[in-house]
Residue frames as a rotation matrix with the C-alpha (Angstrom) as fourth column:
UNK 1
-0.521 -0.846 0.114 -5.12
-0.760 0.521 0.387 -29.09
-0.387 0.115 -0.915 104.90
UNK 2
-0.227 0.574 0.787 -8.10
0.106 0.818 -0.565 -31.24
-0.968 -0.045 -0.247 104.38
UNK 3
0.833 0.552 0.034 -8.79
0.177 -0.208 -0.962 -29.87
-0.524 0.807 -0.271 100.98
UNK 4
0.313 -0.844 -0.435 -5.41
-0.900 -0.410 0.148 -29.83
-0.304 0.345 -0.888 99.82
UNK 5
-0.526 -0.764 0.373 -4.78
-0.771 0.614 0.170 -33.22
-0.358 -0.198 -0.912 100.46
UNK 6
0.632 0.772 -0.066 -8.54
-0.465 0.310 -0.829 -34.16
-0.619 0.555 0.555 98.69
UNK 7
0.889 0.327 -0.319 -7.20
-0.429 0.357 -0.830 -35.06
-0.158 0.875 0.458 95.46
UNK 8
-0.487 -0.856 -0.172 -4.11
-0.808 0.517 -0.282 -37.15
0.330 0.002 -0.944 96.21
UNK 9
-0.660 0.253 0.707 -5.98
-0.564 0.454 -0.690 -38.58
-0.496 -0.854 -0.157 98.42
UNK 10
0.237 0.708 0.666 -8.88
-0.230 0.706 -0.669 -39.91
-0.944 0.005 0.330 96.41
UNK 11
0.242 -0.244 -0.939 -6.75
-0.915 0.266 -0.304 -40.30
0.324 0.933 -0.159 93.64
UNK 12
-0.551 -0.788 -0.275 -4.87
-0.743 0.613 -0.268 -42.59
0.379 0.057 -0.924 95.20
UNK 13
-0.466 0.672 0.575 -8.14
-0.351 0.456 -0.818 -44.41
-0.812 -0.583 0.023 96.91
UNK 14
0.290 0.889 -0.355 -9.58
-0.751 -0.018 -0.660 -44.54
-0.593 0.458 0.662 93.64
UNK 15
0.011 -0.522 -0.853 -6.58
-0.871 0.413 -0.264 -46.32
0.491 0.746 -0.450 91.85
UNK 16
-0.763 0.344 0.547 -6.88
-0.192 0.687 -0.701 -49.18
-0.617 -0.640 -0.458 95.27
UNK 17
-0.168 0.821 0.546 -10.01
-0.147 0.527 -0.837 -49.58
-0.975 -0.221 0.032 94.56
UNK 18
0.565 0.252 -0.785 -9.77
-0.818 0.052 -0.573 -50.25
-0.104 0.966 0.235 90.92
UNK 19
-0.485 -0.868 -0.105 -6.80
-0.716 0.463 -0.522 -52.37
0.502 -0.178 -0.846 91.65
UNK 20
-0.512 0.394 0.763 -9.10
-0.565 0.515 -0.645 -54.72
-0.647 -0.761 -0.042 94.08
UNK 21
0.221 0.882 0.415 -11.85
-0.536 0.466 -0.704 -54.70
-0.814 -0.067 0.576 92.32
UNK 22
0.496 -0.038 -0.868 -10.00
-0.858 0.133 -0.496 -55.77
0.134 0.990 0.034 89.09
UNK 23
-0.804 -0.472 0.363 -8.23
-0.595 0.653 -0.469 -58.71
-0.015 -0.593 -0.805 91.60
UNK 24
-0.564 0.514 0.646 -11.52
-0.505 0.405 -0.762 -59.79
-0.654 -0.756 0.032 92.58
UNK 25
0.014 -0.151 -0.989 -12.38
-0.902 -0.429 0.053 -59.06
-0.432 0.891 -0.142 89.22
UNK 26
-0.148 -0.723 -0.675 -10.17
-0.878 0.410 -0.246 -61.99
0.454 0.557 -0.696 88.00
UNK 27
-0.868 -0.231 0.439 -10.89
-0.496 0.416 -0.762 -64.21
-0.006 -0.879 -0.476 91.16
UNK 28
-0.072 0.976 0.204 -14.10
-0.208 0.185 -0.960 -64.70
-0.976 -0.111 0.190 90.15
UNK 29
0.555 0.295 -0.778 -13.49
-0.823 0.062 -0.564 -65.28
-0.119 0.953 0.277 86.37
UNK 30
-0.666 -0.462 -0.586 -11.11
-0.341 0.887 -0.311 -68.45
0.664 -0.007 -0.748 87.01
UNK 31
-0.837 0.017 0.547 -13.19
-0.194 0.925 -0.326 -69.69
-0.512 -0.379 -0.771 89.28
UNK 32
0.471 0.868 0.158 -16.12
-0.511 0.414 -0.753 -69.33
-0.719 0.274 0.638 86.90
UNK 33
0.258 -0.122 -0.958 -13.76
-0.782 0.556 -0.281 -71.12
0.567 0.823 0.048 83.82
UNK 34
-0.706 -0.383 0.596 -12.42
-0.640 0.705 -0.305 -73.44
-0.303 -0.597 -0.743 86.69
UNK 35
-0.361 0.772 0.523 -16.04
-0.224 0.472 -0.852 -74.68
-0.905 -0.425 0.002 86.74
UNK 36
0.299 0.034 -0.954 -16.34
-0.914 -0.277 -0.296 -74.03
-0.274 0.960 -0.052 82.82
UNK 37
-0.446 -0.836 -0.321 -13.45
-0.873 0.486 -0.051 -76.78
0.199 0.257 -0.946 82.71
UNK 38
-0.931 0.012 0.366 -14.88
-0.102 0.951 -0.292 -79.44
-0.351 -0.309 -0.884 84.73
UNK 39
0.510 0.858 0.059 -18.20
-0.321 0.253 -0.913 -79.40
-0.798 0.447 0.405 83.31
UNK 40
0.273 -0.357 -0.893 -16.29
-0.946 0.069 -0.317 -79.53
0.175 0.932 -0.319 80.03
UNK 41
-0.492 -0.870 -0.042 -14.03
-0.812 0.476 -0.337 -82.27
0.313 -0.132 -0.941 81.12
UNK 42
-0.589 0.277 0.759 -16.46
-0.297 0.799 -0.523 -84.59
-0.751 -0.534 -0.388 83.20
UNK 43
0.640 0.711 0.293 -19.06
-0.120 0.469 -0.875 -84.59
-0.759 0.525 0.385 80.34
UNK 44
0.511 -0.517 -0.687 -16.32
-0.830 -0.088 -0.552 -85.26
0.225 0.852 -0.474 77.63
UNK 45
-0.637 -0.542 0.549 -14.75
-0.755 0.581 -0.303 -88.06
-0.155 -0.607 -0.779 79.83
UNK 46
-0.263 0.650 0.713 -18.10
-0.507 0.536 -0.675 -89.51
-0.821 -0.539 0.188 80.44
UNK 47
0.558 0.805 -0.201 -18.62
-0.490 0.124 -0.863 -89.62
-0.670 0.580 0.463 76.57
UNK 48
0.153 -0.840 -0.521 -15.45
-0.941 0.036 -0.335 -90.80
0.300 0.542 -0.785 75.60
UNK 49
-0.801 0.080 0.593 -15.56
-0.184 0.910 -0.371 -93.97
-0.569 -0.407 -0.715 78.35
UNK 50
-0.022 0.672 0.740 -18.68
-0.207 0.721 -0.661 -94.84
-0.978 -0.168 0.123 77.69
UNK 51
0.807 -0.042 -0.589 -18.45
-0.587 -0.166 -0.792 -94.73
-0.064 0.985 -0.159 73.91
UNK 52
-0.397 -0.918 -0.002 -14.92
-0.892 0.386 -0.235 -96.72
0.217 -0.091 -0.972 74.47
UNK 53
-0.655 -0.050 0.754 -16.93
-0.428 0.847 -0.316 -99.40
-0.623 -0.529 -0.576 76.36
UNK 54
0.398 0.856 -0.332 -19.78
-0.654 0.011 -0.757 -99.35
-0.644 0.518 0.564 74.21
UNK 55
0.644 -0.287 -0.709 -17.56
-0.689 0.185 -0.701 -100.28
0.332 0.940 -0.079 71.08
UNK 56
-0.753 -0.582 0.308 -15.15
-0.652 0.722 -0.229 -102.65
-0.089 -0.373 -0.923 73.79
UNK 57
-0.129 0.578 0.806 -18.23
-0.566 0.625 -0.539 -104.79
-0.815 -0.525 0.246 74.39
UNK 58
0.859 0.187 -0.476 -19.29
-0.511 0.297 -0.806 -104.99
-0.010 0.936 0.351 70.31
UNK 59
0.363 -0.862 -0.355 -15.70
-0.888 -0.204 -0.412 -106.11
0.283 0.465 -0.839 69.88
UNK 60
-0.542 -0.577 0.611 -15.54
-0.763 0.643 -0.070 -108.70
-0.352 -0.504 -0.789 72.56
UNK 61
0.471 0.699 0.538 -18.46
-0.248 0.690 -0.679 -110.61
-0.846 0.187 0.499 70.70
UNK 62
0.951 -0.057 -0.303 -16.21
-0.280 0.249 -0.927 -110.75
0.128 0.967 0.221 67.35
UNK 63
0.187 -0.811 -0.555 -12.63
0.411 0.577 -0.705 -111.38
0.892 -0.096 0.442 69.13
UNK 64
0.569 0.023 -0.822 -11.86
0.806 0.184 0.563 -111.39
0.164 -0.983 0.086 73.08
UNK 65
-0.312 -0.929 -0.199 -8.49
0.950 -0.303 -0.076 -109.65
0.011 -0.213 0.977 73.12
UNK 66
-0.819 -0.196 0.539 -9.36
0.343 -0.920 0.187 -106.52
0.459 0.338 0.822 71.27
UNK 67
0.497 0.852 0.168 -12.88
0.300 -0.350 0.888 -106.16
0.815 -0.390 -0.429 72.71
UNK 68
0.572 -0.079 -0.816 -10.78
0.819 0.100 0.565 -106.21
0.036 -0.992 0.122 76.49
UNK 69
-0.546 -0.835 0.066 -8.20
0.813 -0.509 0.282 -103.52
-0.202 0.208 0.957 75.25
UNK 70
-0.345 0.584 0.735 -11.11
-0.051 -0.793 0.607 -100.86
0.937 0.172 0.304 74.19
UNK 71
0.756 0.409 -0.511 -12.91
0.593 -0.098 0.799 -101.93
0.276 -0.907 -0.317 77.81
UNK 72
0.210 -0.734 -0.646 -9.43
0.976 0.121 0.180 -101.27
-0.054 -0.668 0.742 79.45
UNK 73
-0.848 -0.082 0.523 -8.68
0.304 -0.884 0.354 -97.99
0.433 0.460 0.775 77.44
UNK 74
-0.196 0.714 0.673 -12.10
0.165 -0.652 0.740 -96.65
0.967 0.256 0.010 78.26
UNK 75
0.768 0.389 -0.508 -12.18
0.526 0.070 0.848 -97.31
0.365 -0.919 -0.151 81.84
UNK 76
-0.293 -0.935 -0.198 -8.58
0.939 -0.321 0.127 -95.69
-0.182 -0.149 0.972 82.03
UNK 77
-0.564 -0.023 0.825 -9.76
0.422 -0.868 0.264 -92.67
0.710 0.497 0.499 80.11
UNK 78
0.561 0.815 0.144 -13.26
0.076 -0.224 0.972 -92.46
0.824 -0.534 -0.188 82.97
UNK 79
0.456 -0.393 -0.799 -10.54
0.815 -0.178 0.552 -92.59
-0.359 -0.902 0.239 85.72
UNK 80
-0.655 -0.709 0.260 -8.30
0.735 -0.679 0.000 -89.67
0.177 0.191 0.966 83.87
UNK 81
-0.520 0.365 0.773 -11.11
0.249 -0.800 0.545 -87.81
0.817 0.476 0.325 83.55
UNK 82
0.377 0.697 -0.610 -12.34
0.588 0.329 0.739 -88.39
0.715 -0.638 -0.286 86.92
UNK 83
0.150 -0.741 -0.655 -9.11
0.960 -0.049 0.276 -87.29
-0.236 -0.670 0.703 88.25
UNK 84
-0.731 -0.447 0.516 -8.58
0.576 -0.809 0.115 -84.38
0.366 0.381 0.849 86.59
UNK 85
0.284 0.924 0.257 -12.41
0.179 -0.314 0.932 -83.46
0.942 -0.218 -0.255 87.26
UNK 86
0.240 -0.079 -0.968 -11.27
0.969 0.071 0.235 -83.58
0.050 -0.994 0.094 91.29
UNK 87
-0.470 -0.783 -0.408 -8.33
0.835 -0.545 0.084 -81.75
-0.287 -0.301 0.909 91.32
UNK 88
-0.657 0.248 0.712 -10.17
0.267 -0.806 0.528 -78.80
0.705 0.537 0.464 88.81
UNK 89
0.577 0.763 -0.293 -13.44
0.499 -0.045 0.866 -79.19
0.647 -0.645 -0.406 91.37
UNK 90
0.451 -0.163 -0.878 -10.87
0.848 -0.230 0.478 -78.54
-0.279 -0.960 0.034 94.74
UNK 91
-0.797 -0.574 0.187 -8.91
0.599 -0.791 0.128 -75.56
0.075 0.214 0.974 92.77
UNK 92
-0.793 0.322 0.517 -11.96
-0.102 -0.907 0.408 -73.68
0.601 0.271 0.752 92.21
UNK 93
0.640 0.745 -0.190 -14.62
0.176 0.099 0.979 -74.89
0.748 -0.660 -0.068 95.13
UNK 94
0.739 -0.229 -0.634 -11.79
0.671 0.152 0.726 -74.96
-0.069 -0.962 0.266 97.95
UNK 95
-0.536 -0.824 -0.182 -8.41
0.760 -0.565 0.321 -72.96
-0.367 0.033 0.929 96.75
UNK 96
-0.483 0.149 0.863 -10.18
0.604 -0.657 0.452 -70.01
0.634 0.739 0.228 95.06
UNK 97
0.530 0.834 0.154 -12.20
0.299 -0.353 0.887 -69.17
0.793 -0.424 -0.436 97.86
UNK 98
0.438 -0.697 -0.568 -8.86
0.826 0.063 0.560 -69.24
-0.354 -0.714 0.604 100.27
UNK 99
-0.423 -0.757 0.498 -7.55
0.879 -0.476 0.024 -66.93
0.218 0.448 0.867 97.69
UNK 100
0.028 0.889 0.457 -10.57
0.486 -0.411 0.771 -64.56
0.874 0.200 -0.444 97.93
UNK 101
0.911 0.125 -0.393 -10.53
0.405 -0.099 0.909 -64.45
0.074 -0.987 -0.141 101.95
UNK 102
-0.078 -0.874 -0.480 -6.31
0.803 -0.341 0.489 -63.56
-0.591 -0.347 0.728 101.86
UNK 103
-0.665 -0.239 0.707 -7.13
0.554 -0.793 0.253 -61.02
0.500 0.561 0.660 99.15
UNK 104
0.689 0.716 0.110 -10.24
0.184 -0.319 0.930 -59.47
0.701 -0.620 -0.351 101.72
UNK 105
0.381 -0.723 -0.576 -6.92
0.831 -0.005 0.556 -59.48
-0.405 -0.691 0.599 104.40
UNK 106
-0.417 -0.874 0.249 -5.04
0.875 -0.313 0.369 -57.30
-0.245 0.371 0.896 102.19
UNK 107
-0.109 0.441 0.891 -7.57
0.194 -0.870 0.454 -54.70
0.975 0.223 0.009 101.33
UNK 108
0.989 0.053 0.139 -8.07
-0.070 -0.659 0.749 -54.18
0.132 -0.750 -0.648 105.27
UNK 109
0.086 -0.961 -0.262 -4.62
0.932 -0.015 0.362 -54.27
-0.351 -0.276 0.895 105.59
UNK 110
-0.465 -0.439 0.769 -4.26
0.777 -0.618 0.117 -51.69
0.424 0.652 0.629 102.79
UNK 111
0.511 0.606 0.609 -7.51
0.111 -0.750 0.652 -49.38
0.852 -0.266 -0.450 104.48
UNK 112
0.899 0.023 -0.438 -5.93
0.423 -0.314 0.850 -49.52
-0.118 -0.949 -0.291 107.61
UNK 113
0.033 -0.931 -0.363 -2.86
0.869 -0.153 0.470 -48.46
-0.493 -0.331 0.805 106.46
UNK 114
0.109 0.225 0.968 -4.25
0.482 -0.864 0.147 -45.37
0.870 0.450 -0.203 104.04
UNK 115
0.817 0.204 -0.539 -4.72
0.528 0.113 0.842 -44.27
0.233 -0.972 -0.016 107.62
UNK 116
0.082 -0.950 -0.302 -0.72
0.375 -0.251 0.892 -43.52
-0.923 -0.186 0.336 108.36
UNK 117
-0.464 -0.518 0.718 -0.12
0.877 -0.384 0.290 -42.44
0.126 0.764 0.632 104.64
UNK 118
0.624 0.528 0.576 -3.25
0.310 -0.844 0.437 -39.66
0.717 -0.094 -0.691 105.17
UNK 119
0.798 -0.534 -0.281 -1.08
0.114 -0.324 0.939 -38.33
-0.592 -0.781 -0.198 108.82
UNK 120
-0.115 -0.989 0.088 2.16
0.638 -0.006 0.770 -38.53
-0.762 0.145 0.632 106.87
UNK 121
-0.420 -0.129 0.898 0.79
0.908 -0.065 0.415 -36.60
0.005 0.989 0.145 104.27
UNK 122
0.838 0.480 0.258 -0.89
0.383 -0.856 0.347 -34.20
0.388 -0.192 -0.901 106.19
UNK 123
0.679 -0.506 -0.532 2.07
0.398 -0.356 0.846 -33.78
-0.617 -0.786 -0.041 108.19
UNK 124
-0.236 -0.604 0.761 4.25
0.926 0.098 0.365 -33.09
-0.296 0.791 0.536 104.89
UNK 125
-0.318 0.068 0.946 1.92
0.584 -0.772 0.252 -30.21
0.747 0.632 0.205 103.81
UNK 126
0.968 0.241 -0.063 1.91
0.216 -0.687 0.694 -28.34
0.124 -0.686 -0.717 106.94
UNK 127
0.039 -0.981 -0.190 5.67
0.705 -0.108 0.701 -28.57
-0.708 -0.161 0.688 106.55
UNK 128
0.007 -0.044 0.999 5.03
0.759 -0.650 -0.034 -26.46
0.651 0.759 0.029 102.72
């Protein structure tokens, strides 16, 4: 019965485990663009503020108003980009890894249940 039930059997083990690893797969390629992003994002921020103040400062030496409006704008833009830089940072340092650990649940879930499908399947072809 044990050789009968061979190739269902590691078919169907083999498709799981392609299935996983192409999960994990995936689990690991967002969080490496996650990180992809915020590098992107913090050093674009950083060059966009400081460039913003750079030209706010020149500005306030030739007329007050407009020089304070480029400060203001750039320091706005170094907080957007700060923020955004968090949130991307806690998706892929703190939520990706949570995802990882519930998707590690589910594969022993899934091994321990192969388990009952092998018995139910053994018990089928002793019925043939």
């Amino acid at each position: 019965i044990f050789a009968a039930t061979l190739p269902i059997t590691l078919s169907i083990l083999a498709a799981t485990a392609f299935g996983f690893g192409f999960l994990f797969f995936c689990v690991a390629i967002v969080i490496l663009i996650s990180i992809g992003t915020l590098i992107f994002v913090t050093a674009a921020g950083t060059l966009v503020s400081v460039f913003g103040l750079i030209f706010g400062v020149s500005q306030m030496l030739n007329s007050m108003p407009v020089g304070l409006y480029e400060c203001g704008v750039a320091i706005m833009i170094g907080a957007f980009a700060l923020a955004i830089g968090i949130l991307v940072y806690n998706f892929a340092v703190r939520f990706m890894p949570i995802v990882a650990k519930w998707l590690i649940k589910l594969v022993h879930f899934v091994i321990r249940k192969y388990r009952e499908l092998y018995v139910n399947l053994k018990k089928e072809c002793i019925g043939l």
